[in-house]
C-alpha positions in Angstrom: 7.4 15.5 54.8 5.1 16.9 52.3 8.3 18.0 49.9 9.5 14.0 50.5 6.0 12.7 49.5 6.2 14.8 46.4 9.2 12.8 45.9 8.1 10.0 45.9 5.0 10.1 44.2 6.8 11.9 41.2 9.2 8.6 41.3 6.5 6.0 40.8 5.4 7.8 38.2 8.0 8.4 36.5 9.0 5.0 36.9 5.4 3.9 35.8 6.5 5.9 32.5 9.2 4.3 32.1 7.7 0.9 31.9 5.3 1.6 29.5 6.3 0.4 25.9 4.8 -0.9 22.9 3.7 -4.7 23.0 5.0 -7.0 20.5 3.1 -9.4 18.6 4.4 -13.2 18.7 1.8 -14.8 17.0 -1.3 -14.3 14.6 -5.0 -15.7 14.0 -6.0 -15.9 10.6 -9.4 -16.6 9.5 -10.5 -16.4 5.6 -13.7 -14.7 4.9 -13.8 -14.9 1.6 -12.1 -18.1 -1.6 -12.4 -17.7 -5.1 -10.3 -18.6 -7.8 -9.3 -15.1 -8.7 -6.2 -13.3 -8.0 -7.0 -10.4 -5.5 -4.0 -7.9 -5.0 -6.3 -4.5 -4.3 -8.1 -4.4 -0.9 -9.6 -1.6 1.0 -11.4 -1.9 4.5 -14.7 -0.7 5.3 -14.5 -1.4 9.0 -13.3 -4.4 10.7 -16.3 -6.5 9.5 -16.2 -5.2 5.6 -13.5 -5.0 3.1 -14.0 -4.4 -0.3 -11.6 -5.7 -3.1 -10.9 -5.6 -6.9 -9.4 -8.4 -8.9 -8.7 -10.1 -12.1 -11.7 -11.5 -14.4 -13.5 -8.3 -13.8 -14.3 -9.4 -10.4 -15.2 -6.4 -7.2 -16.7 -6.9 -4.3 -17.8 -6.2 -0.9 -17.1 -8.9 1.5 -19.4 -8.3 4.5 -18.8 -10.3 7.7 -18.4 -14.0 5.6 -20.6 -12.4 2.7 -19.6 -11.9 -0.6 -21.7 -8.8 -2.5 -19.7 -9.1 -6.2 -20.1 -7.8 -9.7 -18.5 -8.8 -12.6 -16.7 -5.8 -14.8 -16.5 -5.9 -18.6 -15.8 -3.1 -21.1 -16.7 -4.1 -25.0 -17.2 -7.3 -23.9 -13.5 -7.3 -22.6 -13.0 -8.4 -18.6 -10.9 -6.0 -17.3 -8.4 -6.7 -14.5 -8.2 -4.8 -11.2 -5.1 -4.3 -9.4 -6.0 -0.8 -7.7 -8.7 0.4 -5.3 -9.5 3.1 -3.2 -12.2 4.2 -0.9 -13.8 7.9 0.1 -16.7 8.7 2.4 -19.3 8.0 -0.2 -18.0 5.8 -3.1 -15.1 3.6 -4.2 -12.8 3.8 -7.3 -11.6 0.7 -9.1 -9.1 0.9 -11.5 -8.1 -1.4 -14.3 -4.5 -2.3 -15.6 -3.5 -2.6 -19.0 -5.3 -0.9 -21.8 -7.8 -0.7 -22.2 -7.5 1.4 -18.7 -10.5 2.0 -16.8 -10.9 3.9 -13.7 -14.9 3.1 -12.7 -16.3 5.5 -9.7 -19.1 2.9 -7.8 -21.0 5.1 -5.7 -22.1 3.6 -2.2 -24.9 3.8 0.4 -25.4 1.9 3.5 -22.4 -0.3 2.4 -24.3 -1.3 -0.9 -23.5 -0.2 -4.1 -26.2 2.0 -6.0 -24.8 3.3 -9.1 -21.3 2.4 -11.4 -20.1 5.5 -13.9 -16.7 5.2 -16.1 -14.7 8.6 -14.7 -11.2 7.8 -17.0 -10.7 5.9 -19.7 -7.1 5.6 -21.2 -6.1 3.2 -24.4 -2.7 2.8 -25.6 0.1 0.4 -26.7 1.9 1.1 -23.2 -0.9 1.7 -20.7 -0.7 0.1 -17.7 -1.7 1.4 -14.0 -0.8 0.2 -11.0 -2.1 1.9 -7.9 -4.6 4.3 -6.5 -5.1 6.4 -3.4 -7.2 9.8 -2.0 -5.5 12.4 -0.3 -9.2 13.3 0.9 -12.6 12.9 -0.1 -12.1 15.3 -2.9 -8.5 14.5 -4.4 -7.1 11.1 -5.3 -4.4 10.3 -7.7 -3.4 7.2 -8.9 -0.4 6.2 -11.4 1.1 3.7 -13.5 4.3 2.9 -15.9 6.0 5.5 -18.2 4.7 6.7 -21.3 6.7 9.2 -23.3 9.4 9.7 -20.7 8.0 9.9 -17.3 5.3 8.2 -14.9 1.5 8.0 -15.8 0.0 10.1 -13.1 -3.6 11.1 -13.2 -5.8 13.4 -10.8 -8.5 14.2 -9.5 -9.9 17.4 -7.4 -13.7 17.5 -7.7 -14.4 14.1 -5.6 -13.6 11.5 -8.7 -16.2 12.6 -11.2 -13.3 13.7 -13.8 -9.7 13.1 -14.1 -6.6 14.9 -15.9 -3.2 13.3 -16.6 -0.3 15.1 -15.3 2.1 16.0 -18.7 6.1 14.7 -18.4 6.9 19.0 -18.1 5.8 18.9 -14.5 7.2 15.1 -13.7 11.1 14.2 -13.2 11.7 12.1 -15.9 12.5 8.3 -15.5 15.3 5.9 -16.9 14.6 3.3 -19.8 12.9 -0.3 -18.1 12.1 1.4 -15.0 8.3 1.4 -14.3 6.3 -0.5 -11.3 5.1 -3.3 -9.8 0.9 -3.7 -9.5 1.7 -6.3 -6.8 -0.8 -4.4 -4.1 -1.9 -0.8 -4.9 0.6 0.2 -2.4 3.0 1.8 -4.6 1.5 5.3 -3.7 2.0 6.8 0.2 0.0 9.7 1.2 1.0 11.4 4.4 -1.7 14.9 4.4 -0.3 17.1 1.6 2.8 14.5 1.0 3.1 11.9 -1.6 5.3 9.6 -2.4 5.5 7.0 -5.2 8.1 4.1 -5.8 9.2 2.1 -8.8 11.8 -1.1 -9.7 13.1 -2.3 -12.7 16.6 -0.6 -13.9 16.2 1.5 -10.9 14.6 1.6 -7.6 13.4 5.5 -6.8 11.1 7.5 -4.7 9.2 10.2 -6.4 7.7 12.9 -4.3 5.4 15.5 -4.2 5.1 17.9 -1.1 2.1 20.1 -2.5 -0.6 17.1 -3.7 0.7 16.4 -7.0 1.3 19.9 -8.0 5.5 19.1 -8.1 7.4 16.5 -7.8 11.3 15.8 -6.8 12.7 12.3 -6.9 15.0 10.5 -5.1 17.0 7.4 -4.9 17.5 4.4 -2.6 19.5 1.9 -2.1 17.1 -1.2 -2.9 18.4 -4.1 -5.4 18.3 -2.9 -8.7 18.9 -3.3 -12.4 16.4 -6.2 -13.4 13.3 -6.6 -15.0 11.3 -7.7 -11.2 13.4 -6.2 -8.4 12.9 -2.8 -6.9 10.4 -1.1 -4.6 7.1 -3.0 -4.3 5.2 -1.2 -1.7 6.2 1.8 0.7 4.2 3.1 3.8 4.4 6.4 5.8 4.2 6.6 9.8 4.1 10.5 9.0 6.1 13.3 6.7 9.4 12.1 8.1 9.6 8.4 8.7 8.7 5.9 5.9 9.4 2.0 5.0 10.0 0.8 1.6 10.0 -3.2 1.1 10.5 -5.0 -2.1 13.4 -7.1 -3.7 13.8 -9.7 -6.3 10.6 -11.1 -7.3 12.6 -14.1 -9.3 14.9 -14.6 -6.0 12.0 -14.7 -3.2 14.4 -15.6 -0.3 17.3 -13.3 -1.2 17.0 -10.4 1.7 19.8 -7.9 1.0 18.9 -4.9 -0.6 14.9 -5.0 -0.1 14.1 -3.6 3.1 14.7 0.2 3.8 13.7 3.3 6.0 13.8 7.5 5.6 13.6 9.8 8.5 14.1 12.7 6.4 10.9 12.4 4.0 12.3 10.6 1.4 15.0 11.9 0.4 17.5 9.5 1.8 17.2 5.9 2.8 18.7 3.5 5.2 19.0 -0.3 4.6 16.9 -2.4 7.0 18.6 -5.3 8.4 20.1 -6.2 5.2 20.9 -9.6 5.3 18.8 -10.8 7.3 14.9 -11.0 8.2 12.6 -11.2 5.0 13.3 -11.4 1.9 11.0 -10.4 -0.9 7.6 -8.6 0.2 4.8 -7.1 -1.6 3.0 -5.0 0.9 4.2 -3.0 3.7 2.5 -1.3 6.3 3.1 0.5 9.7 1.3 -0.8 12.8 -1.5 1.7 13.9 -0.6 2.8 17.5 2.9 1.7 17.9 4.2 5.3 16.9 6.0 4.3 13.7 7.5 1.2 15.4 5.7 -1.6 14.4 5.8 -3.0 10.8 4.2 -5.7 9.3 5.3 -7.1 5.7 3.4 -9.3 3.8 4.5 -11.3 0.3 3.5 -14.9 -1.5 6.4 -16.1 1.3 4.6 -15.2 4.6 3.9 -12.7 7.0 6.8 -10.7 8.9 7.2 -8.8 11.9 9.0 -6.0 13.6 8.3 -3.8 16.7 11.7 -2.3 16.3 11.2 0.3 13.2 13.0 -3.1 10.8 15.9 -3.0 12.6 15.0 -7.1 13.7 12.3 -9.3 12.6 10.3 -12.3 13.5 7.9 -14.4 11.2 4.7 -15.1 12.2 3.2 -17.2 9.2 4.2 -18.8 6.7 0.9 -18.6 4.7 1.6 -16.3 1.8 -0.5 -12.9 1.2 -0.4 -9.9 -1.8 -1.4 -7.1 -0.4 -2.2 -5.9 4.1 -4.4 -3.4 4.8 -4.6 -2.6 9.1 -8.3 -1.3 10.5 -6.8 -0.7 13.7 -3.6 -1.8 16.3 -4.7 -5.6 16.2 -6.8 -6.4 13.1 -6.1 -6.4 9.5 -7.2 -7.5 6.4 -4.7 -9.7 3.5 -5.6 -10.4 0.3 -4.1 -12.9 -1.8 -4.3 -16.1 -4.3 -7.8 -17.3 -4.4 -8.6 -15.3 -1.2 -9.1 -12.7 1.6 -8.2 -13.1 5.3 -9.0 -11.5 8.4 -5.6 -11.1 10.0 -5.5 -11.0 14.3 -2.3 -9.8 15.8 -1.9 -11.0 19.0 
């Protein structure tokens, strides 16, 4: 009797396990906290009340609850435009695009800003940067398009007080009219140690460093190709094996073959996603916290899409149009887009 009971109380559990899965989202709240005339494709969230942005006209900002806390950005008398933002424990980095570039370190207490110092400042005919991350509090790197053969890759290791430029001897070199998009500051995935970076143009590649920025490899996908605005846009990391990479043709919104794809292997080959079908061109992509790499969410100007089957199907949830997603936990996220930020509700 007692071996029986045993039985059976091993069955119900396991049968308990068995039922357990990873609920799917079928529709979404969204509630804008914060409308300005200004383009807004860099977000980072503080928590799920604060998210602090960088945009065009020289315009960052904290937006607190419904609470806008901005400042207004010039150098020599020049308004410099923010595509790229990032955030460590004690101070965020915004970083402007075309030269001249400007990477400003704003340090931060008690979610107010207290002091603004220029940490890189890069002029040239070609400059232009196009996304920024931390690997922790201490090392960040951010990059942009080619200059004398290879990416624009610069670094930091003492916490964003200084910043060195990586030289094209330690970067696989790229092709002529490939570069990348600064559609969302998602062009860069950090996974610990792992890195991985994505451009478009006349060709659509991963490069990847496994050491922090120390080498690189690169590697190619199978994303459309060969014009001036398709390729990669944004790529996102569920952890050192299993990444997404959305993107397509920026001039061709609703084509949807050739701009959604997947690694299990790092990076160093990709799978089409449901090619054919689901969305077509997206600007941000992001992995759903808590759904064990499952859950994806891909955002562009044509609406929000869906899937809670790794990309392999998707739904739309909305047809309102975003840049740039950034998830605070398995429900809530924040989008950032023309003339505004939302607070995004998965539901």
């Amino acid at each position: 009797m007692k071996h029986l009971l045993s039985i059976i109380i091993i069955l119900v559990v396991c049968s308990s396990c068995s039922r357990q899965k990873i609920e799917s989202f079928t529709r979404i709240s969204i509630s804008e906290i914060f409308t300005d005339s200004l383009s807004i494709r860099a977000i980072v969230a503080q928590d799920t009340s604060r998210v602090w942005f960088a945009a065009n006209r020289g315009v960052v900002g904290l937006v607190d609850g419904n609470t806008p806390k901005l400042a207004t950005v010039s150098y020599d008398n020049k308004l410099l435009h923010f595509r790229a933002i990032a955030k460590t424990q004690d101070a965020v980095f915004v970083l402007s695009i075309d030269t001249p570039a400007v990477l400003y370190k704003i340090d931060v207490k008690d979610n107010q800003a207290t002091t603004m110092q220029e940490v890189y400042l890069e002029t040239g005919e070609d400059v232009f940067y196009d996304a920024i991350s931390f690997w922790n509090d201490q090392e960040g790197i951010a990059m942009g398009d080619p200059i004398g053969g290879c990416l624009s890759i610069i670094i930091t290791r003492d916490g964003g007080d200084s910043w060195s430029k990586l030289s094209c001897g330690v970067l696989p070199s790229v092709v002529v009219g490939e570069a990348a998009f600064a559609a969302s500051n998602s062009n860069i995935a950090i996974y610990g140690d792992h890195t991985w970076i994505v451009t478009g143009g006349m060709r659509a590649r991963v490069f990847y460093s496994a050491d922090k920025g120390i080498t690189w490899a690169v590697y190619d996908t199978p994303i459309l190709q060969g014009g001036v605005m398709t390729g990669i846009y944004s790529v996102d990391f569920f952890d050192a094996s299993t990444g997404v990479i959305v993107g397509g043709n920026w001039d061709d919104k609703d084509f949807n073959q050739g701009n959604k794809a997947i690694t299990k292997d790092g990076g160093k080959t990709w799978s089409l996603l449901s090619n054919g079908a689901g969305p077509g061109y997206r600007s941000s992509v992001s992995f759903v916290p808590g759904t064990k790499g499952q859950g994806i969410v891909a955002v562009g100007s044509p609406g929000i899409s869906y899937s809670s089957d790794q990309g392999l199907t998707w739904s739309e949830l909305s047809k309102e149009g975003f840049y740039a997603i950034e998830f605070v936990n398995d429900s809530v996220a924040f989008a950032s887009g023309s003339m505004k930020i939302s607070k995004l509700t998965f539901k």
